[in-house]
N, C-alpha and C positions, 0 to 999 in steps of 0.2 A: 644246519644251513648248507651243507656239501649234499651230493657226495662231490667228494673229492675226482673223482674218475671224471667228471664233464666241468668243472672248473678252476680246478686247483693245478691239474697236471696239464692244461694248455700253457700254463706258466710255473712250472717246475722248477725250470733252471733258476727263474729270478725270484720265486719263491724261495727255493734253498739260502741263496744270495742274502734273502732280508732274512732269516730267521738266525743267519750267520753276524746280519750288521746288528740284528738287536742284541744279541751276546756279547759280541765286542763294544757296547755303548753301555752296557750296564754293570762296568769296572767302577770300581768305587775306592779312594782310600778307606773308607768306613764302613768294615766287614760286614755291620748289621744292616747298613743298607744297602748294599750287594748283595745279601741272602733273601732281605726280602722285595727287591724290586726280581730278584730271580724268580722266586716263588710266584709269584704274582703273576710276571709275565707269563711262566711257565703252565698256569694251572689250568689249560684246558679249554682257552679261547681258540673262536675260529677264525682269528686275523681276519674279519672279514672289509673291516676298515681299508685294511693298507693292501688285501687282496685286490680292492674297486681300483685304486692307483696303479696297481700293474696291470690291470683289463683295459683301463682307461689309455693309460701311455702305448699298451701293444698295440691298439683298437686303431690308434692316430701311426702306428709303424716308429714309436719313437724308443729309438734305442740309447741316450743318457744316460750315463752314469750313476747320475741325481736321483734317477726313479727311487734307487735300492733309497738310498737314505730319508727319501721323501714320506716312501712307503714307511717306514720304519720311525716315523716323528710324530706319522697318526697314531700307531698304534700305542707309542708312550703317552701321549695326550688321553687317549683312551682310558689307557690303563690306569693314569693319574686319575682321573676323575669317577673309576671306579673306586681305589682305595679310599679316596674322597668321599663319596655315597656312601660307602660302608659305616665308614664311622657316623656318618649323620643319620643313618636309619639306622644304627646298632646292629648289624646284620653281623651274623655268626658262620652263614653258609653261602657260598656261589660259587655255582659250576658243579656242585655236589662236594666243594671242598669247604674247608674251615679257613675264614677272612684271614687279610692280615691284623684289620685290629685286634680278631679275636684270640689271632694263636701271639700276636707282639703288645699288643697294646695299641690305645688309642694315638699316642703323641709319635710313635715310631711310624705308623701308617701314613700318618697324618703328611710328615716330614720325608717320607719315602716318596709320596706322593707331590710334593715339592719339587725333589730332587728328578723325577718323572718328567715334568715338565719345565725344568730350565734344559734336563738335558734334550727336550725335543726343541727347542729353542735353540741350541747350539748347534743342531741339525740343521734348522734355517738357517741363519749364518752361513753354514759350509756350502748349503746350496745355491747362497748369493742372488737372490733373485727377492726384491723389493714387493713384488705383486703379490709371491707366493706368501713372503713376509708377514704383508698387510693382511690377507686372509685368514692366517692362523693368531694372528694380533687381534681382528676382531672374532672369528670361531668363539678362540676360551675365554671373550670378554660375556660375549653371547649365552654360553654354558653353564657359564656361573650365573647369571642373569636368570635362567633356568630352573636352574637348582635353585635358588634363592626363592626363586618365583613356586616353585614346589612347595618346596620347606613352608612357604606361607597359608599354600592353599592344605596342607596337612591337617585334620580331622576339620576341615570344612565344607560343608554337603551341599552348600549355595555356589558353586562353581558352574560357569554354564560352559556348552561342548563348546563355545569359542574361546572361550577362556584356555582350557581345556589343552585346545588344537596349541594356540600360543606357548605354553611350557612345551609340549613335547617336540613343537618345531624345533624351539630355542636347546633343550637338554637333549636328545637325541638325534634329531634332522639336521643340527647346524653341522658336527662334524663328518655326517655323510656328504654333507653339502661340500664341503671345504675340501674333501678327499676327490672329490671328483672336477671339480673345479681348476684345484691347482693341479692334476693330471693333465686338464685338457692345457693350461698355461706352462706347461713344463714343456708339453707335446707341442707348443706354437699353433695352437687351436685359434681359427678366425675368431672375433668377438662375439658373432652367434652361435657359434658351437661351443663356446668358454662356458655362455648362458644358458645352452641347453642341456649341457654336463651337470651346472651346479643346479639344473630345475632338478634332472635324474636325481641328482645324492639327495636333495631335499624330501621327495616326493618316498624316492626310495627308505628314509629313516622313519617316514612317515607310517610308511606300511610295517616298517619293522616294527617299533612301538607301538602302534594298535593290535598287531597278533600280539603283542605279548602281555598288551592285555585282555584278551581274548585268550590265551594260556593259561593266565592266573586265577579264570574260573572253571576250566575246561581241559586243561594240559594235565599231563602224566608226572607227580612230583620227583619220580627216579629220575625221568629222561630230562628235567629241566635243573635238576640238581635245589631247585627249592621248594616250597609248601604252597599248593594251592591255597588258597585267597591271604596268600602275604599281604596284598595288596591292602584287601581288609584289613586286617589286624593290624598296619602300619597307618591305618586311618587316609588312605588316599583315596580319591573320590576320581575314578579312572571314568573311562567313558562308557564299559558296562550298566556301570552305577547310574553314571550321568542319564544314560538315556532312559533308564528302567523306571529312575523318578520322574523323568518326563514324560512319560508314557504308562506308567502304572496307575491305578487308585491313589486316593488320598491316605491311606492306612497303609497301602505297600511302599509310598515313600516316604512319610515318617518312621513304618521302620527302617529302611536303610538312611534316613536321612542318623537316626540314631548311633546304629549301627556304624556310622561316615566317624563321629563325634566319640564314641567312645576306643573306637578302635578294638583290638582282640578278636574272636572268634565264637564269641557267644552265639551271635546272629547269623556263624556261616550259612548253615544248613536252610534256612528262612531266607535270606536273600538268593540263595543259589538257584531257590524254588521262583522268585521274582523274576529274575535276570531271564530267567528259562521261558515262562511263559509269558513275561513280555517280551520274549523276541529280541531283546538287548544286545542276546551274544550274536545275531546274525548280523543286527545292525552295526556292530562292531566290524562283523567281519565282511560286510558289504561295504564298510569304508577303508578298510584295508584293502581290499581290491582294487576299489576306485584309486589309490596313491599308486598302485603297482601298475595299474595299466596307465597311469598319468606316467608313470617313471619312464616304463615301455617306450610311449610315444616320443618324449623328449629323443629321445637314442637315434629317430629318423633322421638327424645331423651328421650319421656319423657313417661311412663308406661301409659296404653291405663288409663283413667279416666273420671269422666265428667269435672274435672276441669280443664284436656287437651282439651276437647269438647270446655268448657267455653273460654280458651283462643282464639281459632281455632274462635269459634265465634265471638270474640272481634277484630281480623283482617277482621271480615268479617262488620262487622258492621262502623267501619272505615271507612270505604269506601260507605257506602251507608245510612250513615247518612245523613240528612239534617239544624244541625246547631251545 
């Protein structure tokens, strides 16, 4: 998602800052979950979350002290609701590392992940601001909402791409949303620009989640740190899938709809061949474009800068990333 040399280092200093506030919030009396809420945070994320809040606050000239901790309660939220995934997709690998459920266990993950999210919670509190409160109170009601909403459509192939859109708005675009939103409400953003911030983070998670699954048939498994068609074998019916049987023969969507239903890897190689020549994965990736130049535009709210440039690039790299 970097490079780091055109967005990371225009906010250097207050990136230092939050990777210093996340250290000092993840003290624990309870050694094992201090090691692994370390672990976790540590293993190789690109903070891109609570990167968007310091772009966002520079962008408006807001210099608050709040930003560092604001930024720093997305990314526990985050991180919570990864350890959370984990365990419910049984996953053993992310980021090219070994989970925390899989090197602690499941109930320790589980419970770190708990402890992830009161402590971003205590973060609001210290920030004191009621608005920002209510956002992140509805955000992780939303996410869960998501997941849930996941967890249900799991090895079912009758999903249609609106259905579809709905989880990944709610599981991945809610906290982009929320990230950019209470930026602009930090930064004393008019109430049109509050709006056109949380369209940005919306639109923008938008793009994110459909490269990524547009990666899961197509990405490099080194550089993404996981196994191309996870997706498959974990029995999700992503929007690859979605379009292929909408758009394929009657015989090439029964076998994915199959393939949807039993999950594993049997039928990689056959549906890969589907997706391919019906044009799935472009479709994919012409809607991922379409979120990133929607994101793009919301941004005209906001006074010409490079830290508008910064964002403007950050929908643009979304999309043409490779893990």
């Amino acid at each position: 998602m970097q490079p780091k040399s055109s967005i990371h280092d225009i906010v250097a200093d207050d990136f230092s800052a939050l990777n210093q506030n996340i250290i000092d919030q993840l003290h624990s009396r309870v050694p094992l979950v201090e090691n692994i809420a370390e672990y976790v945070v540590e293993s190789g994320g690109k903070r891109m979350r609570p990167l968007l809040v310091l772009l966002v606050c520079k962008a408006f000239d807001c210099l608050k002290e709040e930003r560092i901790p604001l930024a720093a309660l997305v990314e526990f939220i985050h991180t919570a609701t990864l350890l959370h995934d984990d365990v419910v997709d049984e996953s053993d690998m992310r980021r090219g590392n070994e989970t925390a459920n899989n090197k602690w266990g499941n109930p320790a993950s589980v419970l770190v992940g708990d402890f992830l999210y009161t402590r971003a919670f205590e973060l609001m509190v210290q920030i004191g601001d009621m608005e920002i409160l209510k956002i992140y109170a509805n955000a992780t009601n939303v996410i869960s909402e998501g997941e849930a909403l996941q967890l249900t459509n799991v090895r079912n192939p009758k999903i249609s791409e609106e259905q579809y859109m709905t989880v990944i708005k709610a599981k991945t675009a809610m906290l982009f949303e929320a990230a950019t939103e209470s930026a602009a409400i930090l930064s004393g953003a008019t109430a049109e620009q509050r709006q056109h911030l949380a369209d940005y983070g919306n639109y923008l998670g938008l793009a994110f989640q459909l490269q990524d699954d547009l990666l899961d048939y197509e990405g490099d498994a080194k550089a993404m740190g996981k196994n191309v068609g996870d997706d498959l074998a974990e029995g999700k019916p992503t929007l690859p899938l979605i379009q292929a049987m909408a758009v394929g023969t009657d015989e090439e969507a029964k076998l994915i709809r199959t393939a949807i239903r039993k999950g594993g890897l049997e039928h990689l190689n056959d549906v890969l061949a589907i997706i391919n020549r019906t044009g799935a994965l472009e479709y994919t990736r012409e809607k991922a474009y379409e979120m990133a130049d929607k994101a793009k535009t919301a941004l005209d709210c906001l006074p010409d800068s490079i830290y508008k440039e910064r964002l403007a690039l950050f929908a643009d790299l979304a999309v043409k990333r490779s893990a």
